[in-house]
C-alpha positions in Angstrom: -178.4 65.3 96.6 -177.4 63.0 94.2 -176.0 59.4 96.0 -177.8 60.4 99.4 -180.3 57.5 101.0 -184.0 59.3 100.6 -184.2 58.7 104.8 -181.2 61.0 104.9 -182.8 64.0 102.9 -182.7 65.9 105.5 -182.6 66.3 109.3 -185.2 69.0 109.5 -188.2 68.8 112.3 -191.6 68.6 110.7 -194.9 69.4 112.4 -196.9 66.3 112.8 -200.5 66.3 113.8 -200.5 69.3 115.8 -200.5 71.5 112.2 -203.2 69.8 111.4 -206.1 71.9 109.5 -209.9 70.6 109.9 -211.2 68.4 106.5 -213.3 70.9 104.9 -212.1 74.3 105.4 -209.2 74.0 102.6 -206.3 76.4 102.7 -204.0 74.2 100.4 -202.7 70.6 99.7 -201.7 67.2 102.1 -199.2 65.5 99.5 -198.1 62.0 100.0 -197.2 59.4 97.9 -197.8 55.8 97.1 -196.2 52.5 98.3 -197.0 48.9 97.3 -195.6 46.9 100.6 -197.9 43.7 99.7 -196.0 43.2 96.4 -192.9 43.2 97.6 -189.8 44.4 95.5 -187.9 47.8 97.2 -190.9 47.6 99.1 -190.2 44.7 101.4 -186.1 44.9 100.7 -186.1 48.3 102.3 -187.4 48.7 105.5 -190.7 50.3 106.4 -189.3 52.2 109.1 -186.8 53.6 106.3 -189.6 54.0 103.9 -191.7 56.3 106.4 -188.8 58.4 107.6 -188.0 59.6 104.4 -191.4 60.5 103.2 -191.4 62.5 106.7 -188.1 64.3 105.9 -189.5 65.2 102.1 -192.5 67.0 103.5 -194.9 64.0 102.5 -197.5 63.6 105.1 -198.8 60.5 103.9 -198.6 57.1 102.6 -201.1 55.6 100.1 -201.0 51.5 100.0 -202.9 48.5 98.2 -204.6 46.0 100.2 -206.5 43.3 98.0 -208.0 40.7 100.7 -208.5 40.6 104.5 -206.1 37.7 104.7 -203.9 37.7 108.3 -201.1 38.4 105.7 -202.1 41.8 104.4 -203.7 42.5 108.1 -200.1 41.9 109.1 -198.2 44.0 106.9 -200.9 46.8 107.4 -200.2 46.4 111.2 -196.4 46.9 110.3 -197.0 49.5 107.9 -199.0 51.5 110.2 -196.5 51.2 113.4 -193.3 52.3 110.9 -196.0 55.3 109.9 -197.1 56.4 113.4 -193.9 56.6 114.5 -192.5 59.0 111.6 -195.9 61.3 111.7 -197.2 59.7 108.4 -200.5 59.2 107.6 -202.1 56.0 106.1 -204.5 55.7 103.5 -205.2 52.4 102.8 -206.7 51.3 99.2 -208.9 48.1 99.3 -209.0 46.4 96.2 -211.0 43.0 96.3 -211.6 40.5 93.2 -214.9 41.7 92.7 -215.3 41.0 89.3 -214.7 37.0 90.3 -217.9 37.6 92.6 -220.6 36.4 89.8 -223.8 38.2 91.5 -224.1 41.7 92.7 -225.4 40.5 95.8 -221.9 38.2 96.7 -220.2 41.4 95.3 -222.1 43.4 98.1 -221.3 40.5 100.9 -217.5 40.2 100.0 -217.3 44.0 100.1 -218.8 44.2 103.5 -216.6 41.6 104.9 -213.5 43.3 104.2 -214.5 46.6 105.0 -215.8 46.4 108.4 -212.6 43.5 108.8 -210.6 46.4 108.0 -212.0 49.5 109.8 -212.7 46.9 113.2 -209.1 46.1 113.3 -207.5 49.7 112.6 -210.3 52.0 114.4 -207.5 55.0 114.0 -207.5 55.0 110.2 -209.5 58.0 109.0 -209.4 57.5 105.4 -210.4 54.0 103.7 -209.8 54.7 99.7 -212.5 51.6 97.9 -211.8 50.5 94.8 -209.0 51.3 92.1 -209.3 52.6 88.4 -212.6 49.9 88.7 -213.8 51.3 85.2 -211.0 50.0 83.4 -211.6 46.5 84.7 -215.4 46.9 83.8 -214.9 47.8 80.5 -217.1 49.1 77.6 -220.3 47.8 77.1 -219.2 48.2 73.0 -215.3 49.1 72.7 -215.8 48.9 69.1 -217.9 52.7 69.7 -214.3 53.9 71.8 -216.4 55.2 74.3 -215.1 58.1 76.6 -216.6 56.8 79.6 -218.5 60.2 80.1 -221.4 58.2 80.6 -222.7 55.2 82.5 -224.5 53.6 79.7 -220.9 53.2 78.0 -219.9 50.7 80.4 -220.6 46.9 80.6 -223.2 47.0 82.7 -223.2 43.3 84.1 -219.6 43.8 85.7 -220.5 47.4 86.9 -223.1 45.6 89.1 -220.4 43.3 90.4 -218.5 47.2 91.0 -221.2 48.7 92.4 -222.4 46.0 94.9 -218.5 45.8 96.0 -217.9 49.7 96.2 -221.8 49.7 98.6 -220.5 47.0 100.7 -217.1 48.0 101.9 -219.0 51.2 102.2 -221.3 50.0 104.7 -218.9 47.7 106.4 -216.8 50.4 107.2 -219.2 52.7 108.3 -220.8 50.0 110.5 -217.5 49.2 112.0 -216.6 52.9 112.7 -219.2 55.3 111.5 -216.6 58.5 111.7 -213.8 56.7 109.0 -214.3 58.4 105.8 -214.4 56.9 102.6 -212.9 57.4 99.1 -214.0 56.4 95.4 -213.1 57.7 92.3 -211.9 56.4 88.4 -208.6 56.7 86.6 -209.6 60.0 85.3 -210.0 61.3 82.3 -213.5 61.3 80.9 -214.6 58.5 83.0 -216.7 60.6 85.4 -220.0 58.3 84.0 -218.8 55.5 86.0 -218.9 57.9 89.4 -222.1 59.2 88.6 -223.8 56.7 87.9 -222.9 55.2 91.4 -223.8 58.6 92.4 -227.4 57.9 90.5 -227.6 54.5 92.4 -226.8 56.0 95.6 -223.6 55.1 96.4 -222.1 57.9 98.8 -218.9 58.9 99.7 -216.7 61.6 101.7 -214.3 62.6 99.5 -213.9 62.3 95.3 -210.8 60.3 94.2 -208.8 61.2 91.0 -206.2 59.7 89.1 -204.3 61.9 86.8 -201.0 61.4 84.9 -199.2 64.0 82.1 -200.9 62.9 79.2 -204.2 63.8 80.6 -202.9 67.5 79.8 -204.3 70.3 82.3 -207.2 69.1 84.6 -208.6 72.6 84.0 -208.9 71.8 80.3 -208.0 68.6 79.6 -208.5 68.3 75.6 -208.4 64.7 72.8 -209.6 62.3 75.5 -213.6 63.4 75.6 -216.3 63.6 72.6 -217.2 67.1 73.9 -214.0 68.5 73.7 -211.8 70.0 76.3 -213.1 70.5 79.9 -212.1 71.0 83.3 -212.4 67.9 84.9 -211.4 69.8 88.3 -215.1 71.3 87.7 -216.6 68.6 86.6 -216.2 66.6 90.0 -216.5 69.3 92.3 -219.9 70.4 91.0 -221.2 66.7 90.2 -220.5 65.1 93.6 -219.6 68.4 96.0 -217.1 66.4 98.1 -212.7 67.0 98.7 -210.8 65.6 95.8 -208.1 64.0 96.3 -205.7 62.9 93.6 -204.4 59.6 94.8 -202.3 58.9 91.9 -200.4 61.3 89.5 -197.0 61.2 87.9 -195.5 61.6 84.1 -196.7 58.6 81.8 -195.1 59.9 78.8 -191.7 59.3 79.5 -191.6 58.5 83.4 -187.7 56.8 82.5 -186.2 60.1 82.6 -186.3 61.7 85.7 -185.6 65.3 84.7 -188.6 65.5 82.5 -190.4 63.6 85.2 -189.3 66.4 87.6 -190.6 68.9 85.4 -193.7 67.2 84.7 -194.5 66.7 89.0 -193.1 70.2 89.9 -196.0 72.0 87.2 -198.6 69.6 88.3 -198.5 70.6 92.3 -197.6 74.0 91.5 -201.1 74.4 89.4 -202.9 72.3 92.5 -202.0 74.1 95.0 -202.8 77.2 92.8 -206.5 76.0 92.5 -206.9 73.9 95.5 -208.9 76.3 97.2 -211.3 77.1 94.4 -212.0 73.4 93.3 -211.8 71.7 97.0 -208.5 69.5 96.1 -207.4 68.0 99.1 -205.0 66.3 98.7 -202.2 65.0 95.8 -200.5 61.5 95.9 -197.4 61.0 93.8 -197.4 58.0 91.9 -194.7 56.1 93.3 -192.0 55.8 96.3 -189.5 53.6 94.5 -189.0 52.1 91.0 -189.6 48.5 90.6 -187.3 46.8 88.2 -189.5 43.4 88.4 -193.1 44.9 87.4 -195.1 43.7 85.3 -195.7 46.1 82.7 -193.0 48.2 81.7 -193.9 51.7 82.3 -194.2 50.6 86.2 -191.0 50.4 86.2 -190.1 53.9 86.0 -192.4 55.9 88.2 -190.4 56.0 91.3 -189.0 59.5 92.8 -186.5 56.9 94.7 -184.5 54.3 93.3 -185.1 50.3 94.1 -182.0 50.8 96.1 -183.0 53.7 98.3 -181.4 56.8 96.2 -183.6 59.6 95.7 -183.2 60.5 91.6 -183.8 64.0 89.6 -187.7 63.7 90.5 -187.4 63.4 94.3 -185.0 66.0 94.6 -187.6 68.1 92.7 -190.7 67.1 94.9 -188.7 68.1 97.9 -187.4 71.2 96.6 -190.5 72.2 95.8 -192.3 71.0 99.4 -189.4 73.0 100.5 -191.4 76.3 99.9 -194.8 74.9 99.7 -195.1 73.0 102.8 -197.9 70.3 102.9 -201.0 70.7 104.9 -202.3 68.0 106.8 -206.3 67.5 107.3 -207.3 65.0 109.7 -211.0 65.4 110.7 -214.3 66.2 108.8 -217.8 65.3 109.4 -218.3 61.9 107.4 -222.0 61.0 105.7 
């Protein structure tokens, strides 16, 4: 494969909407992956009509993407997105991600979050899956990281910008529900031990359709991940299926360790899906969303660099190659409708 553009992969007719299995009743995994069209890089160079094509002809059946305002510019480039998607069979899950933090009450934190969420689900009434927040935890911090916390509780975290989190999460929330009551939506933490952040939303009665996980290699096994929690190994899997009882959906995974070479990043994807799909049934995992389309040689922070399965030119490396091999044999599901709270 090697030297083939990823929209080339393969000429092969997928199913699109009509293999569709009910939210709910879960008889495997919808993988997808992750694209960043607002930033720009690969992501604006390459087409999005090239983009969505060859997540269709890897098996992918959808498309995870970052929105951070409701400005006509990201409304724009969602509209594009979305018409490059529809066409291929993909499926959009779009990630909002306001400044909260710059809000400075909980109550403007709740207003701002409203405001873009029923902007959002008003304008794209189709969209089924709104994903709120990302990795928020991180940005809220510790409320002592001299202790090195875990996170495995919500008294850990600074609890003046959790407000500012909480208000935002409650807000897009209810704007999106009171724009279209039947969109779902999604919240979740980087993973790890940080499920005190989720519950205590949970405790302050924030609600949601379906759990959100991050989860790269160094994490270990989500059955029993061991060094990153003061209790010792667990099985995270567990811990947010019983805690919260909705889907899980991993929106983010990939190989942090050494995501520059794309064998052992093959390696690390191919075991990670394979042990997902093996437990999807018993833990409710929904859905798994490769962390990312295409390197980007001009992030920010170095390991970003690195986590493409496609080259910033459009060449699928070792990794891809692996992901479709594998979705070869293990075709993806696709769930499309559930009863939302």
């Amino acid at each position: 494969m090697k030297g083939l553009c990823f929209s080339a992969l393969f000429s092969l007719t997928l199913c699109g909407m009509a293999c569709s299995q009910v939210v709910g009743s879960n008889q495997g995994i919808m993988w997808g992956i992750n694209g960043h069209p607002v930033q720009g890089g690969p992501y604006t160079t390459i087409s999005y009509a090239t983009q969505m094509a060859g997540v269709s002809a890897a098996g992918m059946k959808t498309y995870r993407m970052d929105l951070y305002d409701a400005s006509p510019t990201s409304l724009a480039v969602l509209t594009s997105v979305l018409a490059a998607a529809t066409t291929a069979g993909i499926i959009v899950v779009p990630d909002l991600i306001p400044n909260v933090l710059a809000a400075g009450t909980e109550t403007n934190a709740y207003t701002q979050g409203y405001a873009i969420g029923q902007t959002y689900a008003a304008a794209y009434p189709t969209i089924r899956v709104w994903e709120l927040g990302n990795e928020w935890e991180l940005a809220v911090g510790a409320a002592n990281p001299a202790s090195n916390p875990d996170g495995h509780l919500i008294s850990q975290y600074d609890q003046t910008k959790y407000a500012l989190a909480r208000g935002a999460l409650r807000g897009m929330a209810a704007g999106i529900k009171a724009a279209n009551h039947s969109a779902l939506v999604a919240i979740g933490t980087a993973g790890v031990c940080h499920y005190g952040f989720t519950d205590g939303l949970w405790a302050d009665g924030v609600r949601w359709d379906i759990t959100v996980e991050h989860w790269y290699s160094l994490a270990g096994d989500i059955t029993n991940m061991a060094g990153f929690c003061t209790a010792g190994p667990i099985n995270k899997a567990a811990v947010l299926h019983s805690h919260y009882g909705k889907p899980i959906w991993i929106t983010e995974f990939n190989d942090n360790a050494n995501p520059a070479n794309k064998t052992e990043m093959a390696d690390k994807l191919v075991s990670m899906m394979t042990q997902w799909n093996g437990i999807a049934t018993t833990y409710d995992i929904e859905s798994g969303v490769i962390y990312e389309l295409y390197d980007q040689p001009a992030a920010p922070v170095g390991i970003e660099q690195h986590f493409g399965v496609v080259s910033a030119s459009g060449t699928i490396n070792a990794a891809g190659t692996a992901v479709v091999g594998y979705l070869s044999t293990h075709p993806s599901k696709v769930y499309t409708s559930r009863q939302a709270n």
